[in-house]
Every structure is written in C-alpha cells, then in structure tokens.
N, C-alpha and C positions, 0 to 999 in steps of 0.2 A: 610704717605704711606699706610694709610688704604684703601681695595677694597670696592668699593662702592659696596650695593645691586644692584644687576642685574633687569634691568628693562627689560619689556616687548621686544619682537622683533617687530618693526613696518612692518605690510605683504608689505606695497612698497617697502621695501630695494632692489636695485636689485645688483645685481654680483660686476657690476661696481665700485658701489659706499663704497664697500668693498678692494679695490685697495687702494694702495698707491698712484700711479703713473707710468704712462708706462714708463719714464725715467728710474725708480729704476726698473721696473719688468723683469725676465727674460721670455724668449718665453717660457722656458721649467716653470717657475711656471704659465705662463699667462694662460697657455695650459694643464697643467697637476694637477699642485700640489694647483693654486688656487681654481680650480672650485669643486676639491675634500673637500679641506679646506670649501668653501662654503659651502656645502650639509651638511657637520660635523657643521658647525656652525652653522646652522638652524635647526639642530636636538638638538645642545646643548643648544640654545634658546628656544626654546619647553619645553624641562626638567628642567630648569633652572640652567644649569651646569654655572658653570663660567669661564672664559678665565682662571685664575689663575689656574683654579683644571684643566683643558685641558693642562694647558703647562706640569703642575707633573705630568698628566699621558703621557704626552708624552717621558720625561726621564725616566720613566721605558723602553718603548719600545726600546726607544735609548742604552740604559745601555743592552738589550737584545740582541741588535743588537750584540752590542760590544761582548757581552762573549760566540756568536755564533760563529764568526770571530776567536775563538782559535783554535779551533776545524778544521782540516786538511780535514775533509770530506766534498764534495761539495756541497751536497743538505741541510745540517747544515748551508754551506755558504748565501747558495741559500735563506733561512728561515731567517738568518739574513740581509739580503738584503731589501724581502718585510718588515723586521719590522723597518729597518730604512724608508726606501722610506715612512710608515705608520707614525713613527714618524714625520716625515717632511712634512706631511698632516697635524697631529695637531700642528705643529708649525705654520702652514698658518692658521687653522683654528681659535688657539687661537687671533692671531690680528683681523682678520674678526667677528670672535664673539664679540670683544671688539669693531669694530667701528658699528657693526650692533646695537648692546645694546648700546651704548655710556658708555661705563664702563672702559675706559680706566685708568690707575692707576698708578706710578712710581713702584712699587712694581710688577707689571705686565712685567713691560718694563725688569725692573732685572731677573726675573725669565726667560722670555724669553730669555734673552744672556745665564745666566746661563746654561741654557737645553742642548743648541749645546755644550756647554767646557763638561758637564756631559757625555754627548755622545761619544764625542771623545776621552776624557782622559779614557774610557773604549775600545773604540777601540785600539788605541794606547799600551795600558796594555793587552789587550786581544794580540795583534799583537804580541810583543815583545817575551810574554810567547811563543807562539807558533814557535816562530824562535829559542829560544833556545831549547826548545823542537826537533826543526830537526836538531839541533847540532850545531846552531851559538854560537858565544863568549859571555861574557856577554857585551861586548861593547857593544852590539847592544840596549842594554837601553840608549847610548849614544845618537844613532841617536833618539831612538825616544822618549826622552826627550824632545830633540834638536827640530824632528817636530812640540809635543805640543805647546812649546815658541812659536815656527811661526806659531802656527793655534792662539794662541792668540792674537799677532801684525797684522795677517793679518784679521781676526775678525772683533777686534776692529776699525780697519782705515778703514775697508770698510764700517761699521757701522756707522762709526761718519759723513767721506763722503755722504754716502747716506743723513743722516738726514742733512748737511749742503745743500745738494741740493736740499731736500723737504721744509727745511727752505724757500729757497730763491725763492722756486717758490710757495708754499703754504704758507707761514707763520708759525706763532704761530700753530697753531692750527690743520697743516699739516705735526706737523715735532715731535722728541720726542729729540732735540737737549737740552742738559743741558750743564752747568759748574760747576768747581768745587768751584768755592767763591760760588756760591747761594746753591752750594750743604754742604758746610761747616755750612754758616748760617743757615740752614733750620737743619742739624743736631742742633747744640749749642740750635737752639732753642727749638728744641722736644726731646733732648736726655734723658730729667730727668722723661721724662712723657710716653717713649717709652720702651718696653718691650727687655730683651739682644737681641735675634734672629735678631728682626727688626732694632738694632741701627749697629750690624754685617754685617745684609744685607749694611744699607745705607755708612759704614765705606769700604765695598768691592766694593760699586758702588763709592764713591766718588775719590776711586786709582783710580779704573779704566776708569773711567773718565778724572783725571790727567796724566795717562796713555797717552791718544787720544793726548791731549793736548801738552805734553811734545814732541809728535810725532810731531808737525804741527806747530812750532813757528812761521813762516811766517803768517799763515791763524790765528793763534792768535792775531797779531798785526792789521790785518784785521779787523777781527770780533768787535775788541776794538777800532779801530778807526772810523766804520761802528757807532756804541753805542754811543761815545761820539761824534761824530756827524752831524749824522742821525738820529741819534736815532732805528739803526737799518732798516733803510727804505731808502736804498738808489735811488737815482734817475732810473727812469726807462729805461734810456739807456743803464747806468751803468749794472743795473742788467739783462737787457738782453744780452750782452754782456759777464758778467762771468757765465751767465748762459751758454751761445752758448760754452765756452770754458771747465765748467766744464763737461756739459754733456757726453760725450768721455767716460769721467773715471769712469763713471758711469758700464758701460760693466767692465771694470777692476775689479771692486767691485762684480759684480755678478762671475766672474770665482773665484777668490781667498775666495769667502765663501763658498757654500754648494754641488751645484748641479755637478759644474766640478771636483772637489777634488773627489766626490762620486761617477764619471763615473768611474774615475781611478781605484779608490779605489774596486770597481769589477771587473774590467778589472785584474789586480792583484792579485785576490782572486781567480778570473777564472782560472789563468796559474798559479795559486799556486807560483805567486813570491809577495809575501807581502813586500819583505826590499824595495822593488820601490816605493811603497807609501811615505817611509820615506824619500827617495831621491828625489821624485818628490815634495813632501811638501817644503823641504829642496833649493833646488836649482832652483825647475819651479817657483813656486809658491813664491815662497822668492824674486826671481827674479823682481818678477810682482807688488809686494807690494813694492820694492824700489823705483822701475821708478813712480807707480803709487803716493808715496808719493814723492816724487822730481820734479813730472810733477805740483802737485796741490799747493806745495810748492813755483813756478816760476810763476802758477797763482795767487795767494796770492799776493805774491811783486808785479808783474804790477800792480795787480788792487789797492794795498795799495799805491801806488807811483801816480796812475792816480786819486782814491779819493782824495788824499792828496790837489792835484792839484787845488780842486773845490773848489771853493770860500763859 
C-alpha cells in the first residue's frame, strides 16, 4: 500500500480524461465540483503535492465544516458551508490528481472513503451538541448515531455499486473494485513486513470491504460465477445487457452520497431545523439504499441464472 512518487503531469491531460465516467458523474460534479477539482489538481501537479497529502487536507476542512455547524449563528453556518462545498473540491481533486500523475495507490483509495466518514461523523457530533444545547433530550444522540450507521451503509453500497459499474464497462483498470479473500492474502502476506498504522488501515479496509459484500449476496454469486467462468469477461451481450439495467442505479448512488444529503443538509441549517437532517438521513435516504440494494440484488439473480444458462 505504499504511494508511489508523484510523477510529472503530462500538459496534454485534458478535463475529460480526468473523469470517471458520465454513468457515475453527477451533473452537479460534472459542472461544478469537477472542473474546480481539476484547476486544484494541476496546481497540486505543478508543486508536486500528492493526491494522499490533498485528501488530509481536505479532512481538516471537513472536520471545520462540522464544528462550524454547532454554532446557531448563520453566517458561522454560512462559513461552514463554503468549507465543506471547498472540501469536496479536494475530494474531486485528489482522484483527478491521481489519474492525471498516474499515482494511483490502495492506500489513496482508503483514505479517500475515509475523509467523507471524518466529515460527517464531525457533523453529526457537531449537530447533536447543538440540539441539546436549545434544549433537546439526550435522546437525540439516538437519532443521530442512528444517521451515521446509514451514512455508512448508504456510503459503502453506493461505492461498491459504482466501482461494479466502472468495472464492467472499463475493466481492471477503470474501476477500484476489490475483495475481501485477495485483500486477506495480500494482508498475510505483507503484514510482518508493514508498519502498525498501515496493517490498521488495511484490517479497517478489509471489514469494510466485507461490509459491501455481506450487503450484496446475490451480486456475490455473480461476480463468482462471472470468475470461474469467464474468467471475469463476460460475453458481450451479456454485458451490455446488465449494463443497460444497472445503469438506472447509478443516479440512486449519486443522491444517497454527497451532493443531495448536503443540499438538505443547508437547507436545515438555513431554517435553523437541524433534527431533519437526521430524519431525512434516517427515513429518505435509508429508504433509497434499500430499494436501490434490492433492485441490484433482482439484477444479480437474472443475470446469474441467464449466465448459468451458457454453455
């Protein structure tokens, strides 16, 4: 999990080529938060910053965000607003820098999931104090306990989602889709030679990983049937096919991560009702991550029942 030295930025890199894919992009990053991420990332290739030291500094601004958010006064609000929306520029920036440089790294990909929980779980803690502070119960650690759990279920599954979708339309090489058996052996086998911090990180990405997984049994049986085989390459009708159907939930995955959560999430701060965030995390957005893991779970079985089929 070591970060490679940062190499040069090549001047033809253009915007584009710094995308994911318009499947996974939302209008509001393709338009807003990419092209800012870009400009960031070619200034951090210039200096030779690295995607890794871009994502840490973006959890500061995020953890900034959060402990603005206690604070009942609006223009305090208003400040932690722009320093999230600033954070979630160098979240965009740090992957654009990593495929500009080709410095992409598994330790990169952690740290980046990381940043959004470090974020939140200061919003949410910043939220809570501030509710009890105008005279709520302490219950109200209940709910928003309760939201964190589902900002990491709903996180995760849209994350794995995505990367199952860049898998199958980019490959290898377009996607950052892991397991947890190749992530067990690749610990076993570097754990005596790896420093604590790094064997911590790879032991919190490997749950979390089984995490995804534990969520998606259906699309497990896929994937493994897909492996042995196809060798993971399945026929081209096939694959257009559960492409055509997974696409859909691709939108699904963009509202229950960042950009919709954080309309709300001001809208709320605006009318000075913060417990609706926790309620809308709770019951909107919880809502969305069921269907949407139940829809991708009913595509799984057809398509594992119509491979099965092929001779």
């Amino acid at each position: 999990m070591k970060a490679q030295q940062l190499p040069p930025v090549q001047p033809e890199v253009s915007f584009e080529s710094t995308l994911k894919s318009n499947d996974t992009e939302e209008k509001i990053d393709i338009y807003f938060y990419r092209p800012i991420g870009y400009r960031i990332a070619l200034l951090c290739a210039k200096l030779g910053i690295t995607p890794n030291a871009v994502t840490i500094i973006s959890i500061f601004f995020g953890v900034g965000a959060g402990i603005l958010f206690y604070f009942p006064q609006l223009w305090l609000n208003v400040i932690g607003m722009l320093l999230l929306v600033f954070a979630n520029s160098l979240d965009s920036a740090d992957g654009q820098l990593a495929r500009i440089t080709n410095n992409k790294s598994r330790l990169g990909r952690i740290l980046d999931g990381f940043a959004g929980d470090f974020w939140f779980a200061s919003i949410h803690i910043a939220l809570c104090l501030r509710l009890m502070d105008a005279g709520w119960p302490a219950w109200i650690w209940v709910l928003g306990i309760g939201a964190g759990i589902s900002h990491v279920f709903q996180s995760a599954m849209a994350d794995y989602y995505r990367n199952i979708h860049l898998y199958f339309i980019k490959g290898v090489s377009g996607s950052e889709l892991d397991n947890s058996a190749d992530l067990q052996k690749e610990y076993d086998l570097n754990k005596a030679n790896t420093n604590f911090f790094l064997n911590f990180v790879a032991r919190g990405y490997m749950g979390y990983t089984r995490l995804q997984e534990n969520c998606s049994p259906k699309l497990q049986q896929l994937l493994a049937l897909m492996k042995s085989k196809f060798g993971m390459k399945i026929p081209d009708p096939e694959l257009q096919a559960f492409n055509a159907q997974n696409k859909p939930l691709m939108r699904l995955t963009n509202i229950i991560q960042f950009n919709t959560r954080v309309i709300f999430l001001f809208l709320w701060l605006f009318i000075d009702q913060t417990w609706l965030y926790f309620v809308f995390d709770l019951l909107v957005l919880n809502t969305i991550l069921i269907y949407m893991v139940r829809r991708q779970e009913k595509i799984s079985g057809n398509f594992y029942q119509r491979l099965s089929a092929i001779a």
